[in-house]
C-alpha positions as a LaTeX table, in Angstrom:
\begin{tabular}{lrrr}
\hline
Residue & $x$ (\AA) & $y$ (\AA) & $z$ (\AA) \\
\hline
Unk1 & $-17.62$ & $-117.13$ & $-159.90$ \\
Unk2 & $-21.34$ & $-116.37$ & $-160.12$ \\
Unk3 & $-22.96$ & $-114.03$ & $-162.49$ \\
Unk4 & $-23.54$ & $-111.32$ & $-159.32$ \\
Unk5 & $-19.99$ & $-111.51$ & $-158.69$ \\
Unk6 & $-18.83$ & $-109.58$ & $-161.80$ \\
Unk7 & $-20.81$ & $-106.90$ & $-161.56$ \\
Unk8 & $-20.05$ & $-106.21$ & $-157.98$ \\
Unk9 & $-17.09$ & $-102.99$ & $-157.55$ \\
Unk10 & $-13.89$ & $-104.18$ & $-156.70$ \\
Unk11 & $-12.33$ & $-102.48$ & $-153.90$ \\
Unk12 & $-9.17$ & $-100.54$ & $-154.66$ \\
Unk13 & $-6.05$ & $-101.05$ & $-152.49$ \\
Unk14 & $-4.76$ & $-97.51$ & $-151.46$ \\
Unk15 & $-1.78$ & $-97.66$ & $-153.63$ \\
Unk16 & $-4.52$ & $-97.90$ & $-156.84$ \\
Unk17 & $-6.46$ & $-95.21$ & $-154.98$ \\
Unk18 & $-3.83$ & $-92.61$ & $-154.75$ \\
Unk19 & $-2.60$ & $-93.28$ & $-158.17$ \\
Unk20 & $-6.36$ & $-92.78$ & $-160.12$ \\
Unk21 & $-6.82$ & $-89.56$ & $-157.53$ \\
Unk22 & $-3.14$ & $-87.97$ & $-158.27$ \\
Unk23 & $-3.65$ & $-89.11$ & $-162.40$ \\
Unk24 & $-8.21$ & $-87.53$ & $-162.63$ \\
Unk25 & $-8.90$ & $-86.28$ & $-158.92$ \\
Unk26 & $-9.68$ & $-82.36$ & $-159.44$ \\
Unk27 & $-8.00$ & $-80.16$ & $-157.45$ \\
Unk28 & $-8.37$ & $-77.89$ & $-154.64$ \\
Unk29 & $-6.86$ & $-75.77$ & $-151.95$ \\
Unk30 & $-6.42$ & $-77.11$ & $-148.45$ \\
Unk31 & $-4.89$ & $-75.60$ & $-145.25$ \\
Unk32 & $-2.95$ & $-77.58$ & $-143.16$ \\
Unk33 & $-4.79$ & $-77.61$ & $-139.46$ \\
Unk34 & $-1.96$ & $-79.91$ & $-137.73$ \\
Unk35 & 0.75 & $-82.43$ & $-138.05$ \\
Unk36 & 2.03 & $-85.48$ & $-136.29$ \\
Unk37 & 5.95 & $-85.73$ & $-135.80$ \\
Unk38 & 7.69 & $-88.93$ & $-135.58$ \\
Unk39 & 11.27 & $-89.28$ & $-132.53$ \\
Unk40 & 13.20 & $-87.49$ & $-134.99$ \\
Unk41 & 11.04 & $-84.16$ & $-135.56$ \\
Unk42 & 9.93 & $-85.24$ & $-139.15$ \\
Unk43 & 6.52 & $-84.55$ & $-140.03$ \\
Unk44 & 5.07 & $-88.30$ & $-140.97$ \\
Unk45 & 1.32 & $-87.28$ & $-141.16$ \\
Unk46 & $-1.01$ & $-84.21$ & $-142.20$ \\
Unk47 & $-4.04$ & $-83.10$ & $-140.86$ \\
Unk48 & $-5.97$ & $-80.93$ & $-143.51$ \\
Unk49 & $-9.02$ & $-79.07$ & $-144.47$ \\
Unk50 & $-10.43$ & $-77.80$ & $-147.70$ \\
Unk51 & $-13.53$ & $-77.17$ & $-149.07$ \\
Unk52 & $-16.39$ & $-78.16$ & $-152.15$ \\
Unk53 & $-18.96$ & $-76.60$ & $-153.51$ \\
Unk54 & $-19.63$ & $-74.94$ & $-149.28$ \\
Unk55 & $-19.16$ & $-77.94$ & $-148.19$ \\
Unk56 & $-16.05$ & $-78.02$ & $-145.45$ \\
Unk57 & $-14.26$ & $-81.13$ & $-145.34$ \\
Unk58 & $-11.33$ & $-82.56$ & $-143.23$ \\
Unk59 & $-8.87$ & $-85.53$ & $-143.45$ \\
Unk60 & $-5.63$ & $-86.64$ & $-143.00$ \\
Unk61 & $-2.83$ & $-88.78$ & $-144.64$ \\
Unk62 & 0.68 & $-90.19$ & $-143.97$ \\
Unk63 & 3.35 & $-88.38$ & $-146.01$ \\
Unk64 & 5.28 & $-90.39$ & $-148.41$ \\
Unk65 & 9.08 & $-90.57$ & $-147.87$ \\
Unk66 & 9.12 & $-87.91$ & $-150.71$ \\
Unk67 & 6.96 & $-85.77$ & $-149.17$ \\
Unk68 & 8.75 & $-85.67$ & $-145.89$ \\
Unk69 & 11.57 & $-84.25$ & $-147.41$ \\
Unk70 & 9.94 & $-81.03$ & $-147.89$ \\
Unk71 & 9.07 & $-78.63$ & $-145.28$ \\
Unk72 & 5.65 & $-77.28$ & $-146.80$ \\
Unk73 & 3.71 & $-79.24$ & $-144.35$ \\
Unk74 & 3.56 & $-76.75$ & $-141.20$ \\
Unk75 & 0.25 & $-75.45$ & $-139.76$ \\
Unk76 & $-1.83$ & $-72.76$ & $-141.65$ \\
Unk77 & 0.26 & $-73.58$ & $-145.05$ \\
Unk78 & $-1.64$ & $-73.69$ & $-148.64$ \\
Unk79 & $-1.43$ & $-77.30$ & $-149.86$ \\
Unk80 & $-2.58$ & $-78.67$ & $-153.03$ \\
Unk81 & $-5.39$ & $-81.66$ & $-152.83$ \\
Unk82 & $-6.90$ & $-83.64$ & $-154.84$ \\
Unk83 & $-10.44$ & $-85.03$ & $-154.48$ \\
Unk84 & $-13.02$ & $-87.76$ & $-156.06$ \\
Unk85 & $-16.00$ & $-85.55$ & $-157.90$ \\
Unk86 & $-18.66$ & $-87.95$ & $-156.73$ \\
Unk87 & $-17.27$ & $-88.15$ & $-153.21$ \\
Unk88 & $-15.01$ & $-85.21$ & $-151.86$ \\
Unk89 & $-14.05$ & $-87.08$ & $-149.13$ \\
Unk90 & $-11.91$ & $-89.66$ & $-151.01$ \\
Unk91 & $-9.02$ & $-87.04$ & $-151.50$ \\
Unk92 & $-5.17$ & $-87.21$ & $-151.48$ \\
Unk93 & $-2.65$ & $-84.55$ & $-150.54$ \\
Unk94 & $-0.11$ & $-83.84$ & $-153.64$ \\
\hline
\end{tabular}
């Protein structure tokens, strides 16, 4: 390993990157602005917007199994998100 290579960032694998966002992210208020279904009519992915500091953002993410369960992922419903300070984009639905 060569002197550069321990000061270069480590990329996080998403499971690491959902954890530190859920654990420090600050929070917001999205609005769900669509959903994909999977065969059975359960919603398996959100597609969400929010907003920082004026500055509109949208994403999505696959639901968890947990998530799924619930039925507070329909169109035009609040939702709680949290983001990355730095970078608003790197968010995660709780």
């Amino acid at each position: 390993m060569g002197l550069l290579d321990r000061f270069r960032r480590k990329k996080d694998d998403e499971s690491s990157r959902i954890a530190r966002l859920l654990a420090g992210g600050r929070i917001v208020e999205g609005r769900v602005i669509d959903v994909l279904e999977d065969a059975e009519g359960r919603i398996i992915q959100v597609f969400y917007r929010f907003s920082v500091a004026g500055v509109d953002y949208e994403s999505s993410q696959l639901l968890t199994a947990e998530q799924q369960l619930t039925n507070q992922y329909v169109p035009g419903a609040r939702i709680t998100i949290r983001y990355e300070q730095r970078r608003p984009a790197n968010c995660v639905v709780v």
